[in-house]
PyMOL commands that place a pseudoatom at each C-alpha (Angstrom):
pseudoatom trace, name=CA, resn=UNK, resi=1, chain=A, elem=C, hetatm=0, pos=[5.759, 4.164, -16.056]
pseudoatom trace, name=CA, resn=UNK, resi=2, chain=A, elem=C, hetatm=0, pos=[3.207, 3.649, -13.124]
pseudoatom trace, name=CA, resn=UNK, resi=3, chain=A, elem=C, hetatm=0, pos=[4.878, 1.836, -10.129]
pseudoatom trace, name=CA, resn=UNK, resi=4, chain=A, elem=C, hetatm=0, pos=[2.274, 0.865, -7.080]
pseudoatom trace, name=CA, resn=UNK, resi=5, chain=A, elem=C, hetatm=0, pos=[4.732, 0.113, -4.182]
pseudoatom trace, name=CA, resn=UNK, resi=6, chain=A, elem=C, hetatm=0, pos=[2.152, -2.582, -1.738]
pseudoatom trace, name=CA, resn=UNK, resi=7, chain=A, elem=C, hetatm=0, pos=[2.667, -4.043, 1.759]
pseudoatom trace, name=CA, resn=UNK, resi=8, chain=A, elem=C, hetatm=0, pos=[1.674, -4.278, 5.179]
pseudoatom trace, name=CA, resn=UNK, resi=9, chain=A, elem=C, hetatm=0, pos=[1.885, -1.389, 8.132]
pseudoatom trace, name=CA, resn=UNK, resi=10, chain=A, elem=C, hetatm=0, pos=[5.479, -1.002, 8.943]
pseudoatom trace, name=CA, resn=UNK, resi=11, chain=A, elem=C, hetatm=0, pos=[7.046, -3.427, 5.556]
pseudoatom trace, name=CA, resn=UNK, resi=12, chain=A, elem=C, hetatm=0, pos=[9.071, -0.033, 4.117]
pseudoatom trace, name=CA, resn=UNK, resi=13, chain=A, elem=C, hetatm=0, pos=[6.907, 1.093, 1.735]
pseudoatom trace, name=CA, resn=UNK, resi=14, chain=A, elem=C, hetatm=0, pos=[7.534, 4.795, 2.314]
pseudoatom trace, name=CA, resn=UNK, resi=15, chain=A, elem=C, hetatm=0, pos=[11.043, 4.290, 2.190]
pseudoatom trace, name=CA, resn=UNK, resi=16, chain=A, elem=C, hetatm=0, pos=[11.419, 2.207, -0.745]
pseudoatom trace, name=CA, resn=UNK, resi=17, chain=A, elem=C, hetatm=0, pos=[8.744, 4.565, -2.315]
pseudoatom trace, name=CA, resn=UNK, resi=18, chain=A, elem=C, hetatm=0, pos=[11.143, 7.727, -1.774]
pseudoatom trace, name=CA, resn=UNK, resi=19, chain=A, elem=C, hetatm=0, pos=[14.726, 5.635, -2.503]
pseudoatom trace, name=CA, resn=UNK, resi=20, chain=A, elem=C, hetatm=0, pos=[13.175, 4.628, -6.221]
pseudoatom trace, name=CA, resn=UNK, resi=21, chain=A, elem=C, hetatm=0, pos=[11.627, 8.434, -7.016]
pseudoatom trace, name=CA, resn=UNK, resi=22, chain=A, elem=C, hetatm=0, pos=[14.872, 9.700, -6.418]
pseudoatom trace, name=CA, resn=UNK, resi=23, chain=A, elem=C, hetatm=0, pos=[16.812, 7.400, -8.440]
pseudoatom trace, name=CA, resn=UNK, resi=24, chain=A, elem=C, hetatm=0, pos=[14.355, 7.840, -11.356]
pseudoatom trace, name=CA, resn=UNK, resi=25, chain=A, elem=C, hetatm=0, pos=[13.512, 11.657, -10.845]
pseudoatom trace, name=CA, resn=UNK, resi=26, chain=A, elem=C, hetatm=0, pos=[10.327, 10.426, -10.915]
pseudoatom trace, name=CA, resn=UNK, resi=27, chain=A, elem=C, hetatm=0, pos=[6.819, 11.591, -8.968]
pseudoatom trace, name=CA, resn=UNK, resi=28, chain=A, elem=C, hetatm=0, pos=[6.107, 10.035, -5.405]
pseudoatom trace, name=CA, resn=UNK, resi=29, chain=A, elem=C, hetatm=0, pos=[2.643, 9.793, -4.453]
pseudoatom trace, name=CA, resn=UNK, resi=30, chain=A, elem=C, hetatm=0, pos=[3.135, 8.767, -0.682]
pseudoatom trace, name=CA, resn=UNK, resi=31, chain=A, elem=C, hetatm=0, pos=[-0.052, 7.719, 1.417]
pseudoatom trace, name=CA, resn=UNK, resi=32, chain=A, elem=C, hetatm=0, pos=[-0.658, 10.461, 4.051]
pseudoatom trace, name=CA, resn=UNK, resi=33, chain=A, elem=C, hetatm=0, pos=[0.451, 9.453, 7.268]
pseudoatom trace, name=CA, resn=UNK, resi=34, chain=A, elem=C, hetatm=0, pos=[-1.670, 12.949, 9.662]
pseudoatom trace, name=CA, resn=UNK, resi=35, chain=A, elem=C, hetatm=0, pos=[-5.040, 11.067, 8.872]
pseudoatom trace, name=CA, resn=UNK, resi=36, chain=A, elem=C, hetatm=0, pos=[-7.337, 12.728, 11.620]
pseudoatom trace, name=CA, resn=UNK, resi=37, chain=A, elem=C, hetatm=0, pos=[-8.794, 9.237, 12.978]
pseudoatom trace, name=CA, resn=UNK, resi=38, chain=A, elem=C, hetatm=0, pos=[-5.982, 6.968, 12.958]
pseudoatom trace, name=CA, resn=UNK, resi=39, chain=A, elem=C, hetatm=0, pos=[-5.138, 7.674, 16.495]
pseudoatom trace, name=CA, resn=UNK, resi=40, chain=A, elem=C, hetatm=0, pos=[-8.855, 7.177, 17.418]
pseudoatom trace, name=CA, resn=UNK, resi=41, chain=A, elem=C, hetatm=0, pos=[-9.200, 4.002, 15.441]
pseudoatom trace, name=CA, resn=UNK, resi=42, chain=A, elem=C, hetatm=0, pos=[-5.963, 1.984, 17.235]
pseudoatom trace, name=CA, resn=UNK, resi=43, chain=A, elem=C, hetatm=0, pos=[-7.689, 2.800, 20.473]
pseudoatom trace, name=CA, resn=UNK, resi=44, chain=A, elem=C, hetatm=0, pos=[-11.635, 1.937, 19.439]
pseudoatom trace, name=CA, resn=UNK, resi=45, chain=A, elem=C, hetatm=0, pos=[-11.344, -0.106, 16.139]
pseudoatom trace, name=CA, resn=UNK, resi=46, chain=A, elem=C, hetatm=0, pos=[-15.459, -0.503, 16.201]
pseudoatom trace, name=CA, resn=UNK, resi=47, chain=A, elem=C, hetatm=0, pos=[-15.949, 3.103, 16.120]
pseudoatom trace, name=CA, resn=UNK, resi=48, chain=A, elem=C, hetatm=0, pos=[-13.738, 4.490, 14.156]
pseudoatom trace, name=CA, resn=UNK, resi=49, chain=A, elem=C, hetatm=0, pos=[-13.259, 2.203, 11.300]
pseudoatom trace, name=CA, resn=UNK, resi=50, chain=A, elem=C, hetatm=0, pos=[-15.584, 3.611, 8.834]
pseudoatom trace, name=CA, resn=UNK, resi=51, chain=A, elem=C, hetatm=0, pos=[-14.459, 6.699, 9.281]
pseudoatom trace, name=CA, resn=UNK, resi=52, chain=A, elem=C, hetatm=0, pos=[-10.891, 6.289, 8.708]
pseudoatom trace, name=CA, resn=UNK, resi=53, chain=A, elem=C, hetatm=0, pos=[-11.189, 3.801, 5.646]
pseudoatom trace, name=CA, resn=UNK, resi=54, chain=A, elem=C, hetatm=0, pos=[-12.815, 6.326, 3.885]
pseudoatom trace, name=CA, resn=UNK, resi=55, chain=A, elem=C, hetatm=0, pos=[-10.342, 8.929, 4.789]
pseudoatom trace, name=CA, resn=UNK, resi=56, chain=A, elem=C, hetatm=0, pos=[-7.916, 7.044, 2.775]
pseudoatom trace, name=CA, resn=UNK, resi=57, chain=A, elem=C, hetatm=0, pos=[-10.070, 6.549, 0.169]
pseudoatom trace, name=CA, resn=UNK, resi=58, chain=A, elem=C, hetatm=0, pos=[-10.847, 10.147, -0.451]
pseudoatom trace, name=CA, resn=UNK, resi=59, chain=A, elem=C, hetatm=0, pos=[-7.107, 11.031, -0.095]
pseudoatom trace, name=CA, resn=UNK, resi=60, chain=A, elem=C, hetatm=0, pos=[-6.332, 7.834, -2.811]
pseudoatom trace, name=CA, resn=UNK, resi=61, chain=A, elem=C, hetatm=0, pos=[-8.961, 9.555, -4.822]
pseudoatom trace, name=CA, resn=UNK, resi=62, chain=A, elem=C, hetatm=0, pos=[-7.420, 12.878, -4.769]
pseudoatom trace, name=CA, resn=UNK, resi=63, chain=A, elem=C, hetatm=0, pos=[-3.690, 11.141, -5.257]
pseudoatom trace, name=CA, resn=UNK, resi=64, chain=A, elem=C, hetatm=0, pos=[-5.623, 9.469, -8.480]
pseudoatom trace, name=CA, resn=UNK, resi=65, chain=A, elem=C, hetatm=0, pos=[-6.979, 12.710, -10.048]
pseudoatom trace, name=CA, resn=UNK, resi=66, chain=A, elem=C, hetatm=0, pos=[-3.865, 14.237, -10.083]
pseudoatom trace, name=CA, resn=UNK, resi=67, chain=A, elem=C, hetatm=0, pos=[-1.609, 11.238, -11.535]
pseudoatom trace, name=CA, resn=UNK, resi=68, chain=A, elem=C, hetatm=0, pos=[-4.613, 10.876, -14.420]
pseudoatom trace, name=CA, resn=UNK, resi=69, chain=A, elem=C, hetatm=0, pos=[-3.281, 14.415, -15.003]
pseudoatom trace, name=CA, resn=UNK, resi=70, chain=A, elem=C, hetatm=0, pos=[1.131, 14.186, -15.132]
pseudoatom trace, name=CA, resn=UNK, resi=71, chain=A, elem=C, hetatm=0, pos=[1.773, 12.238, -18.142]
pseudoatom trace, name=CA, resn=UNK, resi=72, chain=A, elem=C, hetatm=0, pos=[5.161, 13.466, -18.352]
pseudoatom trace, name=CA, resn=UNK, resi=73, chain=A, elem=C, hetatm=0, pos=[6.560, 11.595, -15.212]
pseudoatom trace, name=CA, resn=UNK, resi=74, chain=A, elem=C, hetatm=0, pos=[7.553, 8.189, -13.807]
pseudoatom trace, name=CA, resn=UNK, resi=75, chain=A, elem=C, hetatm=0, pos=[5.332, 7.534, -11.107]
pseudoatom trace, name=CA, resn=UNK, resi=76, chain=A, elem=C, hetatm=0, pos=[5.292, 5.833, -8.012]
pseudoatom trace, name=CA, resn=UNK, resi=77, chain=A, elem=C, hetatm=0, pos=[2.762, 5.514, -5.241]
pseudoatom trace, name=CA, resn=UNK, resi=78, chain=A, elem=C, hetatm=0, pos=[2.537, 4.348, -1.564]
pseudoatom trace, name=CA, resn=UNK, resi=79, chain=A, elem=C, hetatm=0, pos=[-0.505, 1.680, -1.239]
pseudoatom trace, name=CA, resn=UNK, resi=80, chain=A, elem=C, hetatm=0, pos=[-2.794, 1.320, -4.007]
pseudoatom trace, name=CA, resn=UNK, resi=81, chain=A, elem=C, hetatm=0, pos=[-6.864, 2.143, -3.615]
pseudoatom trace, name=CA, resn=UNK, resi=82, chain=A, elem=C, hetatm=0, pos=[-6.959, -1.905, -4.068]
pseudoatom trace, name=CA, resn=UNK, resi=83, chain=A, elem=C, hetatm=0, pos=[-5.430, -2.530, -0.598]
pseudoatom trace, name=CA, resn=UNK, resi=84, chain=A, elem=C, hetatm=0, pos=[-7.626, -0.333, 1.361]
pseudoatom trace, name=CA, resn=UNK, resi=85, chain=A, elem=C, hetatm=0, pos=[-10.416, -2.367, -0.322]
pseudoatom trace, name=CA, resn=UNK, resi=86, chain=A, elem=C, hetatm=0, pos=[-10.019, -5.891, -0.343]
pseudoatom trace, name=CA, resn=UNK, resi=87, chain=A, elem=C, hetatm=0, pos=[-6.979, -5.815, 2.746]
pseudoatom trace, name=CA, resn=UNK, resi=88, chain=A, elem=C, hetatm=0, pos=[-8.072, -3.472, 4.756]
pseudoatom trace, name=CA, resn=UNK, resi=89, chain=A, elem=C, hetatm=0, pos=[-12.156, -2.527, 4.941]
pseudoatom trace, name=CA, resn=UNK, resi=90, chain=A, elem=C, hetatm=0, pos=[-12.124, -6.073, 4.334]
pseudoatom trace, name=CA, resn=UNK, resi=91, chain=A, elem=C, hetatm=0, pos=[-10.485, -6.993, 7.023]
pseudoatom trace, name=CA, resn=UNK, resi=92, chain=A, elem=C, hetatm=0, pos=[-12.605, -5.020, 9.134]
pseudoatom trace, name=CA, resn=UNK, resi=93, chain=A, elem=C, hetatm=0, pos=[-15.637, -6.262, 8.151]
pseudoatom trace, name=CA, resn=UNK, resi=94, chain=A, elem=C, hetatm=0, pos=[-14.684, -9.782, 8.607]
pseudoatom trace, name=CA, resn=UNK, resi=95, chain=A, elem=C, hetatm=0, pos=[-13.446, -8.894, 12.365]
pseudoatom trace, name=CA, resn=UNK, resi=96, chain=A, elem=C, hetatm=0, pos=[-17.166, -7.320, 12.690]
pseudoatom trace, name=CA, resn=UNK, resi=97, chain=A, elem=C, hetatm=0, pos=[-15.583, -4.079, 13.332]
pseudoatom trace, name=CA, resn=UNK, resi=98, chain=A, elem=C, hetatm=0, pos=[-17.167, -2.590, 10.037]
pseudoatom trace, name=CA, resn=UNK, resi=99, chain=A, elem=C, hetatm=0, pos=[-20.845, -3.393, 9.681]
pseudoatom trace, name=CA, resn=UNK, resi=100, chain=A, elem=C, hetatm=0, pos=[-22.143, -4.578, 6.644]
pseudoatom trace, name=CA, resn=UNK, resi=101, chain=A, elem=C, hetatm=0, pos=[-24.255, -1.607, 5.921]
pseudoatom trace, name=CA, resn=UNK, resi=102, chain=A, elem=C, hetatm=0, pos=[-20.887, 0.492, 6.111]
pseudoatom trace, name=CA, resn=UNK, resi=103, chain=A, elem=C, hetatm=0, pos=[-18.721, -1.811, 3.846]
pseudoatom trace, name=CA, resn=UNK, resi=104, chain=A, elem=C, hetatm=0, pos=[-21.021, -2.218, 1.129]
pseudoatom trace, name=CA, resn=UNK, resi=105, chain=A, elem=C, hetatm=0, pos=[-21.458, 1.986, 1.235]
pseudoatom trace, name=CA, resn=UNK, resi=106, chain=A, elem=C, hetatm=0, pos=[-17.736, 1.880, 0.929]
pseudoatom trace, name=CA, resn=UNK, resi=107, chain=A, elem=C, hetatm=0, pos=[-17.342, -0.388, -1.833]
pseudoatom trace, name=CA, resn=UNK, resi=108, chain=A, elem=C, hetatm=0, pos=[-20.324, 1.049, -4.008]
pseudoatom trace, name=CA, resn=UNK, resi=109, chain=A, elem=C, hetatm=0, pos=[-17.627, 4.540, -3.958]
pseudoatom trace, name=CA, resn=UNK, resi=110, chain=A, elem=C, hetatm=0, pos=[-14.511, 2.267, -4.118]
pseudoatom trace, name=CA, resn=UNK, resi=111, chain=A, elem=C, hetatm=0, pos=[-16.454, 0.364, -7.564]
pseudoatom trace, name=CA, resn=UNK, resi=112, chain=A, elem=C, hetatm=0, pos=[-17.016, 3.940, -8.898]
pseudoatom trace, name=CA, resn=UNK, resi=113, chain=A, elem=C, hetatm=0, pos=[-13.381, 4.768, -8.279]
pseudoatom trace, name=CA, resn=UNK, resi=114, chain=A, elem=C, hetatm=0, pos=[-11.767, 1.924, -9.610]
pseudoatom trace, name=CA, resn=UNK, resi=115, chain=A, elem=C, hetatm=0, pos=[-13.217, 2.691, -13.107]
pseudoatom trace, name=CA, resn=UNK, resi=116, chain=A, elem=C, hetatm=0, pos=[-11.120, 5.790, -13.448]
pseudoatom trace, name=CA, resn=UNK, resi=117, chain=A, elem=C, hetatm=0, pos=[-8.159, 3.987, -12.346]
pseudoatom trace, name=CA, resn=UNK, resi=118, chain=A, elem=C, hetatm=0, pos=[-5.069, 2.920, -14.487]
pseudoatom trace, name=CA, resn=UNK, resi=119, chain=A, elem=C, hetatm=0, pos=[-3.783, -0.489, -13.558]
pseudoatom trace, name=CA, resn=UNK, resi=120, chain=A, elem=C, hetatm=0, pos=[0.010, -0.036, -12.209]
pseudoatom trace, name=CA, resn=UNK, resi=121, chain=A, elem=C, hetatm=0, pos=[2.543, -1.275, -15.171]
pseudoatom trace, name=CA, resn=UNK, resi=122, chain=A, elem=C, hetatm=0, pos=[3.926, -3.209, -12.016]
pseudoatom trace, name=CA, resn=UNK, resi=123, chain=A, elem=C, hetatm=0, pos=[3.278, -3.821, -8.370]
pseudoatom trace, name=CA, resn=UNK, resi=124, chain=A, elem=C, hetatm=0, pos=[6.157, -4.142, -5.974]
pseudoatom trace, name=CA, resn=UNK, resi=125, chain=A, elem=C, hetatm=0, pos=[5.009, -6.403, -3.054]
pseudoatom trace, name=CA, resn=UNK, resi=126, chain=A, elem=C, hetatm=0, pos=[7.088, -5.909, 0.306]
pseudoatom trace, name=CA, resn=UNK, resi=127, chain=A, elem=C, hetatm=0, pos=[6.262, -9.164, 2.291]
pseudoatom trace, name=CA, resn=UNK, resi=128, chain=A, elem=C, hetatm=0, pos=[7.312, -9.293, 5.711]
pseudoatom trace, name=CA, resn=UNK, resi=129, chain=A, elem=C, hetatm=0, pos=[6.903, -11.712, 8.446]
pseudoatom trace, name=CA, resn=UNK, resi=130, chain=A, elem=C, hetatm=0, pos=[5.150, -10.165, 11.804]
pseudoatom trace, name=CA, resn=UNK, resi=131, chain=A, elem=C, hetatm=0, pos=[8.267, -9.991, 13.946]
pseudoatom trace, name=CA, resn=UNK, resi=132, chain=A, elem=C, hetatm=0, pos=[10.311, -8.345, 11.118]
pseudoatom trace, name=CA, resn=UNK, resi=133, chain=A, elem=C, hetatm=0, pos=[6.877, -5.594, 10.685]
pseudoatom trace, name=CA, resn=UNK, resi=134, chain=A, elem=C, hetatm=0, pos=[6.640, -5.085, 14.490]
pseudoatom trace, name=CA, resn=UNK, resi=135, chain=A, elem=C, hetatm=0, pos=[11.009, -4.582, 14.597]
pseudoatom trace, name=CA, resn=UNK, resi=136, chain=A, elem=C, hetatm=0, pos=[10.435, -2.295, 11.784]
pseudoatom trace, name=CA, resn=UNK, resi=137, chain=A, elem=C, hetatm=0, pos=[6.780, -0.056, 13.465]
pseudoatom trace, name=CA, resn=UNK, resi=138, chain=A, elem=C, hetatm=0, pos=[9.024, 0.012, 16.820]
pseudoatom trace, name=CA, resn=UNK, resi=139, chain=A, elem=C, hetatm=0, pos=[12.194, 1.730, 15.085]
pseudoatom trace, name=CA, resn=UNK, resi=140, chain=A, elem=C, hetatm=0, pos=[10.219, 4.412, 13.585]
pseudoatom trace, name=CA, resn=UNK, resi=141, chain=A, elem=C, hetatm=0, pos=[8.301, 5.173, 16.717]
pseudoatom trace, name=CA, resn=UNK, resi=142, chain=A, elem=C, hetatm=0, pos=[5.076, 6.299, 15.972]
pseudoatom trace, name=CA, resn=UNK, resi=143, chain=A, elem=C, hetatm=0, pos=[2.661, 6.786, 19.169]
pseudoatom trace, name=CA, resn=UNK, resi=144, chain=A, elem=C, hetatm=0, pos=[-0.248, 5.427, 17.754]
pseudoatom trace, name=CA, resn=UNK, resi=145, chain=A, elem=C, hetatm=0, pos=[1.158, 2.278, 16.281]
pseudoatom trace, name=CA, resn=UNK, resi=146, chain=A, elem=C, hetatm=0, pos=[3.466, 1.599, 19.118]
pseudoatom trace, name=CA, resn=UNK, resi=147, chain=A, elem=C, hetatm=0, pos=[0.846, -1.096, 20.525]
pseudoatom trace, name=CA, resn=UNK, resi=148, chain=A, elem=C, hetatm=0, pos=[-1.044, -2.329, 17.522]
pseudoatom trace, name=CA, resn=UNK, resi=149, chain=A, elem=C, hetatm=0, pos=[-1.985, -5.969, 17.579]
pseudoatom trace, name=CA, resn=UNK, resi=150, chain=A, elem=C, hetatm=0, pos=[0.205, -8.521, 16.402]
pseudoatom trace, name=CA, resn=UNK, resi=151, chain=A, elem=C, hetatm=0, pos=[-2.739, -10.773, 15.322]
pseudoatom trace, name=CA, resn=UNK, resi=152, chain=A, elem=C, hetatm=0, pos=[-4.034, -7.988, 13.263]
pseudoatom trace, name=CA, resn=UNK, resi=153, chain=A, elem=C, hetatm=0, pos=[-1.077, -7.736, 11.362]
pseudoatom trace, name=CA, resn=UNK, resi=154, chain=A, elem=C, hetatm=0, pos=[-1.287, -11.392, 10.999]
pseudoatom trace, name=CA, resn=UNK, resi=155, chain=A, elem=C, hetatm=0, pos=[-4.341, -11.448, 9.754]
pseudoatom trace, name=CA, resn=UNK, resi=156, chain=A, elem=C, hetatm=0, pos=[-3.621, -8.512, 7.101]
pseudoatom trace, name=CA, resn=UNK, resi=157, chain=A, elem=C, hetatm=0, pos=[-0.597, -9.891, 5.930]
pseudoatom trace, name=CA, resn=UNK, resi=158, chain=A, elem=C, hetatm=0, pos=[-3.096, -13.619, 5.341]
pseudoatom trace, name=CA, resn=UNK, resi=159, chain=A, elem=C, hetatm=0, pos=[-4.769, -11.150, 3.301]
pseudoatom trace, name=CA, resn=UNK, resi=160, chain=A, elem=C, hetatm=0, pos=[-2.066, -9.391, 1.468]
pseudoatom trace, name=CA, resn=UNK, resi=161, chain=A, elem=C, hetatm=0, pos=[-0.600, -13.114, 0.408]
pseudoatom trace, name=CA, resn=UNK, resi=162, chain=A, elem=C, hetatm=0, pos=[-4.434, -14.106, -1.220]
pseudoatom trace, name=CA, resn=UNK, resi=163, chain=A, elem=C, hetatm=0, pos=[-5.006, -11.027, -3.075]
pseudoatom trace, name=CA, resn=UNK, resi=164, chain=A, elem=C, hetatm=0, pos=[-1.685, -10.980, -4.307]
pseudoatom trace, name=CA, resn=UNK, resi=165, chain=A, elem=C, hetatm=0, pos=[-1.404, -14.944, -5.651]
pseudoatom trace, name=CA, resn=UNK, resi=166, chain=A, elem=C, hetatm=0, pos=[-5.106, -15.230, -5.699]
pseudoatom trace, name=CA, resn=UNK, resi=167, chain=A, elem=C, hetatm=0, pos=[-6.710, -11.798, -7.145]
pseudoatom trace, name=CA, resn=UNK, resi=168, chain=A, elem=C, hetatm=0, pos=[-4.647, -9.251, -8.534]
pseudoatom trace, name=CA, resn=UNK, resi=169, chain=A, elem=C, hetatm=0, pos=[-3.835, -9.762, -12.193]
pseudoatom trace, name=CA, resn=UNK, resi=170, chain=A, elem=C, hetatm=0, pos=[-0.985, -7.605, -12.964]
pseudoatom trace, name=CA, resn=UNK, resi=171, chain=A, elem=C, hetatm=0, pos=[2.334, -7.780, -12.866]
pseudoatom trace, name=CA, resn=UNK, resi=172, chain=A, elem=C, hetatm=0, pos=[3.869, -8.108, -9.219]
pseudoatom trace, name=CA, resn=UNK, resi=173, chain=A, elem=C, hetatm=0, pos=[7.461, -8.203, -8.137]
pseudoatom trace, name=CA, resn=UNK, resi=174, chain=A, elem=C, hetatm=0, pos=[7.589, -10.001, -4.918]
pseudoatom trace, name=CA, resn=UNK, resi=175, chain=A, elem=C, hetatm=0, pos=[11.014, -8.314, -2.269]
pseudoatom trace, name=CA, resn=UNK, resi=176, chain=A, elem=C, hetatm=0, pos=[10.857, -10.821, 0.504]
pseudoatom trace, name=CA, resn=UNK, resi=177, chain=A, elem=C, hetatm=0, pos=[11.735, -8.147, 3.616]
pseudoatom trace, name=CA, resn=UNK, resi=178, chain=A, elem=C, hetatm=0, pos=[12.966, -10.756, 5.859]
pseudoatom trace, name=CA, resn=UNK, resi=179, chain=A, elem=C, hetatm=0, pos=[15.794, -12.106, 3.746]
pseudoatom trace, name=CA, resn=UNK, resi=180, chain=A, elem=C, hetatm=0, pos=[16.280, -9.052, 1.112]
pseudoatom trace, name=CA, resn=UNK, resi=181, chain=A, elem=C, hetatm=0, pos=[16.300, -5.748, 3.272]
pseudoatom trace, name=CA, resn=UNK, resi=182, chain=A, elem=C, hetatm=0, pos=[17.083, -2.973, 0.117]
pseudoatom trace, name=CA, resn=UNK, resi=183, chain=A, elem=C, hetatm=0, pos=[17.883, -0.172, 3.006]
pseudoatom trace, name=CA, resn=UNK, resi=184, chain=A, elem=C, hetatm=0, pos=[21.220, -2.558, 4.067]
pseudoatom trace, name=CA, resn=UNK, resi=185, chain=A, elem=C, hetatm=0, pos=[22.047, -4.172, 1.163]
pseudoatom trace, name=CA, resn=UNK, resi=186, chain=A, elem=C, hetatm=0, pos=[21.920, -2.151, -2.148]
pseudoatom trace, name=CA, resn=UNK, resi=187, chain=A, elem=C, hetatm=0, pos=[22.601, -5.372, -4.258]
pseudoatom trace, name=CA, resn=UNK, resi=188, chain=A, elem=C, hetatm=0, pos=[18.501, -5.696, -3.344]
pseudoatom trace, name=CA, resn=UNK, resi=189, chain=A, elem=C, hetatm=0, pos=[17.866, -2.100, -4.760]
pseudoatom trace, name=CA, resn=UNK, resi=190, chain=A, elem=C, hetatm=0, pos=[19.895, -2.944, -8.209]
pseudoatom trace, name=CA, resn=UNK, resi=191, chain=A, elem=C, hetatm=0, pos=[17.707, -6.202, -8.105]
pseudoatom trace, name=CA, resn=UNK, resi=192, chain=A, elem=C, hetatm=0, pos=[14.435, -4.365, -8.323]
pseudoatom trace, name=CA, resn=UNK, resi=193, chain=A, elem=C, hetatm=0, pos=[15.735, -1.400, -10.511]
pseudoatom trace, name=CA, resn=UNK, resi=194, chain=A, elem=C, hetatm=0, pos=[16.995, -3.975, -12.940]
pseudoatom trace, name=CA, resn=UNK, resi=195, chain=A, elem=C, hetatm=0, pos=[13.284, -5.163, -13.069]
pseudoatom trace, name=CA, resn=UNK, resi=196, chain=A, elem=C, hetatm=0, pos=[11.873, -1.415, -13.368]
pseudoatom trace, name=CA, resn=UNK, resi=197, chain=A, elem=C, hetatm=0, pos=[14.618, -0.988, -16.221]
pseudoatom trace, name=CA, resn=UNK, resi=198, chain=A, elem=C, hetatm=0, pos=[12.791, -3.711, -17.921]
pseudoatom trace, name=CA, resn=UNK, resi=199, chain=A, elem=C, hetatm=0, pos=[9.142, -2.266, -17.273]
pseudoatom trace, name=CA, resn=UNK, resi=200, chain=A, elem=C, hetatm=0, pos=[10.346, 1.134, -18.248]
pseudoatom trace, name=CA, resn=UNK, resi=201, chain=A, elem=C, hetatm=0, pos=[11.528, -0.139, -21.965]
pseudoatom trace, name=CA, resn=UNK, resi=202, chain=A, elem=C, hetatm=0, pos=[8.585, -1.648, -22.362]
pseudoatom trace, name=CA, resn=UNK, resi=203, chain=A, elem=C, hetatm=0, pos=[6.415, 1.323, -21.462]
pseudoatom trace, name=CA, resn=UNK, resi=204, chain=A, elem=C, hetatm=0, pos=[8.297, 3.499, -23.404]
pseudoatom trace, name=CA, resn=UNK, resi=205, chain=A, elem=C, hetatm=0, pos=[7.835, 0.949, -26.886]
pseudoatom trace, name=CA, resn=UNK, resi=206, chain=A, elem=C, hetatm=0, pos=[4.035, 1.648, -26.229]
for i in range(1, 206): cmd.bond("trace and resi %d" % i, "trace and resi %d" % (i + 1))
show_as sticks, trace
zoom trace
């Protein structure tokens, strides 16, 4: 099976991402976290937007290649290609700190990408509330996130809850972060194995 784990900066999507692979000695395809302009882009979003969105999307198209070719593993991956699209770039544009000329070059190599892309048998949505996102980016202490804006989380997360009841048309399991925290309370992690359980036996009936 093919598990996308999605969510905002700082919702536990690494975490989660690593607790599942191990309990299914699965594959983790984890988004890479050294990406040469993030620094740069927190402290001059207009100049270094374009560069790191397509960063990501040459390391999501690397990440793709190589789960096109393990057949013989459960997988599960960090972000999706679809949220670097339509949350993020997007996002950007919309702020005017992408220019339309760059965000239409980036979705003509998203479009191409997409094509070669199996859908995920099922999306795991982390939603979290801003204060419980900026608790959780403060505890893990990274230097370049330590002041990101709280309105741009806001808006991201406006744009995480569209695409998700609005756009994406596969199967999503929705782990409210505020009220079901899976690192505290492992009655949460037997709730969303007990759906992967489900999604496995189907997969493996194909």
């Amino acid at each position: 099976m093919y598990i996308a784990i999605a969510g905002n900066i700082g919702s536990g999507k690494t975490t989660l991402t690593e607790m599942l692979t191990e309990r299914y000695g699965a594959k983790s395809y984890l988004e890479e976290t050294d990406n040469p302009y993030i620094g740069d882009f927190y402290n001059d979003m207009n100049r270094w937007s374009f560069n790191l969105q397509m960063y990501f999307l040459g390391s999501r198209i690397r990440q793709t290649m190589d789960m096109l070719g393990d057949r013989s593993n459960d997988i599960f991956q960090d972000r999706t290609v679809y949220e670097d699209a339509y949350i993020f770039a997007d996002n950007l544009h919309q702020m005017g700190l992408m220019s339309t000329r760059d965000i239409n070059t980036y979705m003509k190599i998203f479009n191409l990408v997409t094509n070669l892309i199996p859908r995920p048998d099922l999306l795991i949505y982390l939603k979290a509330s801003v204060p419980t996102l900026i608790a959780q980016i403060r505890r893990r202490g990274r230097e370049y996130e330590i002041n990101i804006d709280e309105l741009y989380l806001k808006r991201l997360n406006e744009k995480y809850d569209d695409w998700i009841e609005n756009r994406y048309d596969g199967e999503v399991l929705v782990v409210d972060k505020d009220h079901e925290d899976f690192i505290r309370n492992p009655a949460v992690v037997e709730k969303i194995c007990a759906r992967l359980d489900e999604v496995k036996a189907r997969t493996a009936s194909r």
